[in-house]
BAROTOR-365095 format. One record per residue: x negated, y negated, z of N, C-alpha, C in turn. Coordinates in steps of 0.1 Angstrom, whole numbers, always signed. Last residue first. Example, Ala and Ser with C-alpha at 12.3 -4.5 7.8 and 13.67 -1.06 7.14 Angstrom:
! residues 2
<site n_x="-128" n_y="+22" n_z="+71" ca_x="-137" ca_y="+11" ca_z="+71" c_x="-129" c_y="+0" c_z="+79"/>
<site n_x="-132" n_y="+57" n_z="+78" ca_x="-123" ca_y="+45" ca_z="+78" c_x="-132" c_y="+33" c_z="+78"/>
This chain:
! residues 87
<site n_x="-436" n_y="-112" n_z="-270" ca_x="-435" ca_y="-126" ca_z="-259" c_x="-431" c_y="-128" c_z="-248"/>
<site n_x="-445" n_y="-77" n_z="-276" ca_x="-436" ca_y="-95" ca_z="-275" c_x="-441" c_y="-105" c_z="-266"/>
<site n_x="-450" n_y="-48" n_z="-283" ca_x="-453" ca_y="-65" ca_z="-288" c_x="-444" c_y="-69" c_z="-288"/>
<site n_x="-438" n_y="-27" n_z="-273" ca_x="-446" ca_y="-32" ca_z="-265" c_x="-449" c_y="-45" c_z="-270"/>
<site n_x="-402" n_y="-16" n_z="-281" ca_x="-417" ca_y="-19" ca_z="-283" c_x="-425" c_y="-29" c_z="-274"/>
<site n_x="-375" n_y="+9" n_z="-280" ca_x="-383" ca_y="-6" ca_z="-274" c_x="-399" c_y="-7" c_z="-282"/>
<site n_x="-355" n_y="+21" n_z="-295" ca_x="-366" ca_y="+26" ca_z="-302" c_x="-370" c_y="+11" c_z="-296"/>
<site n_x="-327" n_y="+21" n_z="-285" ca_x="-332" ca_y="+31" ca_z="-281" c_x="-350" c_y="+28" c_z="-285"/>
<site n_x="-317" n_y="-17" n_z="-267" ca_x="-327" ca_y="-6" ca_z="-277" c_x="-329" c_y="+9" c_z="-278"/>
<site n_x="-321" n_y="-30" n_z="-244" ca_x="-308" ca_y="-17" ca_z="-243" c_x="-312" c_y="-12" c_z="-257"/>
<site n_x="-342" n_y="-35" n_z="-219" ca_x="-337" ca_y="-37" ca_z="-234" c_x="-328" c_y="-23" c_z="-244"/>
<site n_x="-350" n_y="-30" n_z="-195" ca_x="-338" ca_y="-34" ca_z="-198" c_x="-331" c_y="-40" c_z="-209"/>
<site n_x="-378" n_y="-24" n_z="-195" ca_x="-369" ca_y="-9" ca_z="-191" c_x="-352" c_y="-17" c_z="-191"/>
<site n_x="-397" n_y="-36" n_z="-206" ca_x="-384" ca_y="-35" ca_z="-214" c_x="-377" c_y="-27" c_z="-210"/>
<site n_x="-421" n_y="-34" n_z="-183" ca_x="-417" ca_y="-47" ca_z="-190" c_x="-401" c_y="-47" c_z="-195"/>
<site n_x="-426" n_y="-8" n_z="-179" ca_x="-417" ca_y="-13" ca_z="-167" c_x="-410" c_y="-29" c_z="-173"/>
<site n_x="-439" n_y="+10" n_z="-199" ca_x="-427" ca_y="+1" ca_z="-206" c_x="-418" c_y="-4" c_z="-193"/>
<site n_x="-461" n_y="+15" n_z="-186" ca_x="-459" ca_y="+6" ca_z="-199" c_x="-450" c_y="-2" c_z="-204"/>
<site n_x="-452" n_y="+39" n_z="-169" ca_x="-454" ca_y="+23" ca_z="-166" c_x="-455" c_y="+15" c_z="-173"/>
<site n_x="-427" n_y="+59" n_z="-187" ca_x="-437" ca_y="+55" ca_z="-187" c_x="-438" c_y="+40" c_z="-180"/>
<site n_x="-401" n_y="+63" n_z="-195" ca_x="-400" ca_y="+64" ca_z="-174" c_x="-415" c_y="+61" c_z="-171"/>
<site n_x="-397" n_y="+59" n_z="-216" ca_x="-390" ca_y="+49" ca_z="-208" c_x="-395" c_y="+51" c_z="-197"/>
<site n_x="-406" n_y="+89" n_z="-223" ca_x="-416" ca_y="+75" ca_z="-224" c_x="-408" c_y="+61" c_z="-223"/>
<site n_x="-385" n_y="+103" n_z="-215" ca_x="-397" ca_y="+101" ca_z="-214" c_x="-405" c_y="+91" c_z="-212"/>
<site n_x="-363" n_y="+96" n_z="-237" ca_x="-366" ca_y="+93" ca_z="-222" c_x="-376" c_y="+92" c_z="-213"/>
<site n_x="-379" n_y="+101" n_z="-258" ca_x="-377" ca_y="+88" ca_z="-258" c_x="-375" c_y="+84" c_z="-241"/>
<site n_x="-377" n_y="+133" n_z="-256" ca_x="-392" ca_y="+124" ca_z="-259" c_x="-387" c_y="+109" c_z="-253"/>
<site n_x="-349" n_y="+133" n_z="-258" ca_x="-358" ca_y="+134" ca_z="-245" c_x="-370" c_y="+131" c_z="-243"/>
<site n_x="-344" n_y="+124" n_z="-283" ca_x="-343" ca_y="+118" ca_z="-275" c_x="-346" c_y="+120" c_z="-260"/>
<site n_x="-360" n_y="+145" n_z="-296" ca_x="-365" ca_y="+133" ca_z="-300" c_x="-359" c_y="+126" c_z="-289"/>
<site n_x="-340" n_y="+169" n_z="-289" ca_x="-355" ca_y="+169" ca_z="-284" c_x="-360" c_y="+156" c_z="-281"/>
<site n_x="-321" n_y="+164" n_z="-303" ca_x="-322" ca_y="+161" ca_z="-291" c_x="-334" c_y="+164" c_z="-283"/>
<site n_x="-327" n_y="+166" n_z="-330" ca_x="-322" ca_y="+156" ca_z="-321" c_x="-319" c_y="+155" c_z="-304"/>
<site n_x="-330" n_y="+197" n_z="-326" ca_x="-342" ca_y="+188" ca_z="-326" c_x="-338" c_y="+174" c_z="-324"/>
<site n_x="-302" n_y="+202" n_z="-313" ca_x="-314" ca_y="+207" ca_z="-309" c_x="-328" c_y="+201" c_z="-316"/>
<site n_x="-281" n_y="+175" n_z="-328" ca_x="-289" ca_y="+188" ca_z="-327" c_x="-295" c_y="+191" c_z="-317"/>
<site n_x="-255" n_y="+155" n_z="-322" ca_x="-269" ca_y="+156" ca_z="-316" c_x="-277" c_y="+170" c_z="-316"/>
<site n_x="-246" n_y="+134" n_z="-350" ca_x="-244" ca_y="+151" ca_z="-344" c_x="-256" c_y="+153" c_z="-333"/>
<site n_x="-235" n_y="+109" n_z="-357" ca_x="-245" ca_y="+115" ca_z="-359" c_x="-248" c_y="+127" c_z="-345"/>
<site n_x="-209" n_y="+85" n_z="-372" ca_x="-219" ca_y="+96" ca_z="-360" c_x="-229" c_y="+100" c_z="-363"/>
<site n_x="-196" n_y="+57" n_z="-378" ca_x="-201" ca_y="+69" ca_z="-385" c_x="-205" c_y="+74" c_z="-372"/>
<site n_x="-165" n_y="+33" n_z="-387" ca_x="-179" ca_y="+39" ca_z="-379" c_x="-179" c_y="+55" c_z="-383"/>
<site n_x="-162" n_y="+18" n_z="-414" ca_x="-158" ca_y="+31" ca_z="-408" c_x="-169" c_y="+28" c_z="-399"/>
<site n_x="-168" n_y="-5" n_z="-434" ca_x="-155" ca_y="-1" ca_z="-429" c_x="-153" c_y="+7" c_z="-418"/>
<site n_x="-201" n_y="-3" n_z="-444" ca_x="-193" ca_y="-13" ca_z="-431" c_x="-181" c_y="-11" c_z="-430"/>
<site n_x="-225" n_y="+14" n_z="-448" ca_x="-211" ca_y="+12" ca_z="-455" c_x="-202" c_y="+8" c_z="-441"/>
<site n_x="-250" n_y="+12" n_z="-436" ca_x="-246" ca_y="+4" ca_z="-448" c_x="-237" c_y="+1" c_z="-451"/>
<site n_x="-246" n_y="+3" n_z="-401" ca_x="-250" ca_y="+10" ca_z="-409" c_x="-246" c_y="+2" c_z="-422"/>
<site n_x="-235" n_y="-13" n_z="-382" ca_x="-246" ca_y="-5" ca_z="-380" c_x="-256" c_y="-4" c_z="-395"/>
<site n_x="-214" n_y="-19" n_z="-384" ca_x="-222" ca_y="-34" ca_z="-382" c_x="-235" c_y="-29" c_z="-383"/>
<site n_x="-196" n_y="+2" n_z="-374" ca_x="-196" ca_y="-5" ca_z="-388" c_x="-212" c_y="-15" c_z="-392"/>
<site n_x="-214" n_y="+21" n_z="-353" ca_x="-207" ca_y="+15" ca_z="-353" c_x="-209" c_y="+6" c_z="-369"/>
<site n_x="-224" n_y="+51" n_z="-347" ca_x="-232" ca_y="+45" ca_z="-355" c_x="-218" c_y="+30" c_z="-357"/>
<site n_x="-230" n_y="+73" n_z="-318" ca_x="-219" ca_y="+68" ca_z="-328" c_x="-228" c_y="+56" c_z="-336"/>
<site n_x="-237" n_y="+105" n_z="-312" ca_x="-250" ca_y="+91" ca_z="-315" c_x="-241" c_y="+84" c_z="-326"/>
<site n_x="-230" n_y="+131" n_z="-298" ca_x="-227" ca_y="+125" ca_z="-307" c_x="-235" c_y="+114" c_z="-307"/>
<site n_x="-222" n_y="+149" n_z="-272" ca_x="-233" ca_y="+152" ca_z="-282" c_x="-236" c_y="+144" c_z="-296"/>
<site n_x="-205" n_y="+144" n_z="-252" ca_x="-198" ca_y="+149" ca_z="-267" c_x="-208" c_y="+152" c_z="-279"/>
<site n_x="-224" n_y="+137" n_z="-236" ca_x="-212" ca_y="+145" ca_z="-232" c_x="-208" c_y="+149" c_z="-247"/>
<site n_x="-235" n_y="+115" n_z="-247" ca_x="-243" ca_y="+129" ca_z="-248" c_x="-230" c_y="+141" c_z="-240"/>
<site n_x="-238" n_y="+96" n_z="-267" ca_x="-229" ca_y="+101" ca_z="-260" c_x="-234" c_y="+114" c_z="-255"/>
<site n_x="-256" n_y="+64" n_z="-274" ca_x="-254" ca_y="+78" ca_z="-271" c_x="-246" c_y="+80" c_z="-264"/>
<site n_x="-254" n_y="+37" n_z="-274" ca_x="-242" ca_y="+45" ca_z="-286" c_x="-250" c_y="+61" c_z="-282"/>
<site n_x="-263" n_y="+25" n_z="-256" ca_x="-249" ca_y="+27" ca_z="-251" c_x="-245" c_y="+37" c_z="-263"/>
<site n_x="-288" n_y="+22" n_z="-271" ca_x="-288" ca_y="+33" ca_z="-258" c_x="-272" c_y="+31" c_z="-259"/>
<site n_x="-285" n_y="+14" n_z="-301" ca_x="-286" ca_y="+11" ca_z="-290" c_x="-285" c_y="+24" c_z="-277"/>
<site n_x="-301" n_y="+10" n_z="-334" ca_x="-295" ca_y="+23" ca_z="-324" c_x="-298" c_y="+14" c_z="-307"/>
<site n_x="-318" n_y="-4" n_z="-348" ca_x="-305" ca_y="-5" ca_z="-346" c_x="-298" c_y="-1" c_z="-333"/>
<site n_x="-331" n_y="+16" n_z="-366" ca_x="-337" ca_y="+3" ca_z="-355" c_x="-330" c_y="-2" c_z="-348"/>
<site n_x="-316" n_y="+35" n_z="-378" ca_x="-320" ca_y="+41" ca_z="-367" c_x="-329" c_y="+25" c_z="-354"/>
<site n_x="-311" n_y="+17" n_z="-398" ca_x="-299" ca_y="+20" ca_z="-394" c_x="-304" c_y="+22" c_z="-382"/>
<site n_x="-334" n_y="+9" n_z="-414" ca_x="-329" ca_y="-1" ca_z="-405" c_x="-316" c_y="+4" c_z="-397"/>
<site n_x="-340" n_y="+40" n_z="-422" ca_x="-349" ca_y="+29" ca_z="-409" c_x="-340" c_y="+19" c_z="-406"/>
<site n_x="-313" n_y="+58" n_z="-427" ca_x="-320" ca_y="+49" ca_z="-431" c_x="-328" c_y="+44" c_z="-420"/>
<site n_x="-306" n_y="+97" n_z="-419" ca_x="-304" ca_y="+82" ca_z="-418" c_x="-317" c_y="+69" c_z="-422"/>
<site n_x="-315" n_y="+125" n_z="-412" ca_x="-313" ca_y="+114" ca_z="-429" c_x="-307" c_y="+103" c_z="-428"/>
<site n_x="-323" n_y="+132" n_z="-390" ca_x="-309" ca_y="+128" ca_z="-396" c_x="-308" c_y="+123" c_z="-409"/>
<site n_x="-352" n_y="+141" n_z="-387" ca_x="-337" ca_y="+154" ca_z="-387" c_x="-328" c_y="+148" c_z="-390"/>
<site n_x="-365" n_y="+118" n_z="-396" ca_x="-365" ca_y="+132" ca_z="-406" c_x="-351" c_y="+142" c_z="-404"/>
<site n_x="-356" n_y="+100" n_z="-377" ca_x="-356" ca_y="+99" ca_z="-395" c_x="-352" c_y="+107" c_z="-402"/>
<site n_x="-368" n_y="+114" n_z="-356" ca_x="-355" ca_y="+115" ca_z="-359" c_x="-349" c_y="+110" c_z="-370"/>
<site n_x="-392" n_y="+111" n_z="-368" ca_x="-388" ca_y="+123" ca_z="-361" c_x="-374" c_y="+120" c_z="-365"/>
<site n_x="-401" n_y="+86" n_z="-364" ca_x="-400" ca_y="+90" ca_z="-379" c_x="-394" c_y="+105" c_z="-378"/>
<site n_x="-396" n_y="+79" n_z="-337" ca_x="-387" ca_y="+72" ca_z="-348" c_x="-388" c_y="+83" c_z="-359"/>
<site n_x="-412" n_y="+95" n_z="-324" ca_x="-403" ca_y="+98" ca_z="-327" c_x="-392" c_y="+92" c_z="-334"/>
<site n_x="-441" n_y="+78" n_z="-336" ca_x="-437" ca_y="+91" ca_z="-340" c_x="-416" c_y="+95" c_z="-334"/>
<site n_x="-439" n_y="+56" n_z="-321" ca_x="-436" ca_y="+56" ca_z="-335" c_x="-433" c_y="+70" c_z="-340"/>
């Protein structure tokens, strides 16, 4: 949870936009975190999101705790922000 609300904070993007966020929309060659129409509020355009130095912190947190045993369950839920309650 905490790096959700992390990367909340460095992008000013919306919760339901960041719940959203799939692993394939990082780019990390180009440093970018594409936000496709379907994503976000304003549906015409796809949008980005710049990968800072504290954005990119949060997302090395996240790798991180992918490579945790916890999550051997969702290591194929293409999600960036997985969770441990399900079915």
């Amino acid at each position: 949870m905490a790096p959700f609300i992390m990367l909340q904070m460095y992008t000013g993007r919306r919760q339901k936009e960041l719940m959203k966020l799939k692993l394939s929309y990082v780019d990390e060659p180009n440093r970018i975190i594409l936000l496709p129409g379907h994503v976000h509020k304003v549906r015409k355009t796809d949008q980005f999101i710049t990968i800072t130095p504290p954005v990119a912190m949060v997302l090395e947190m996240l790798n991180k705790a992918r490579q945790d045993i916890r999550y051997e369950k969702v290591k194929d839920v293409p999600w960036l922000f997985p969770t441990l309650k399900f079915n």
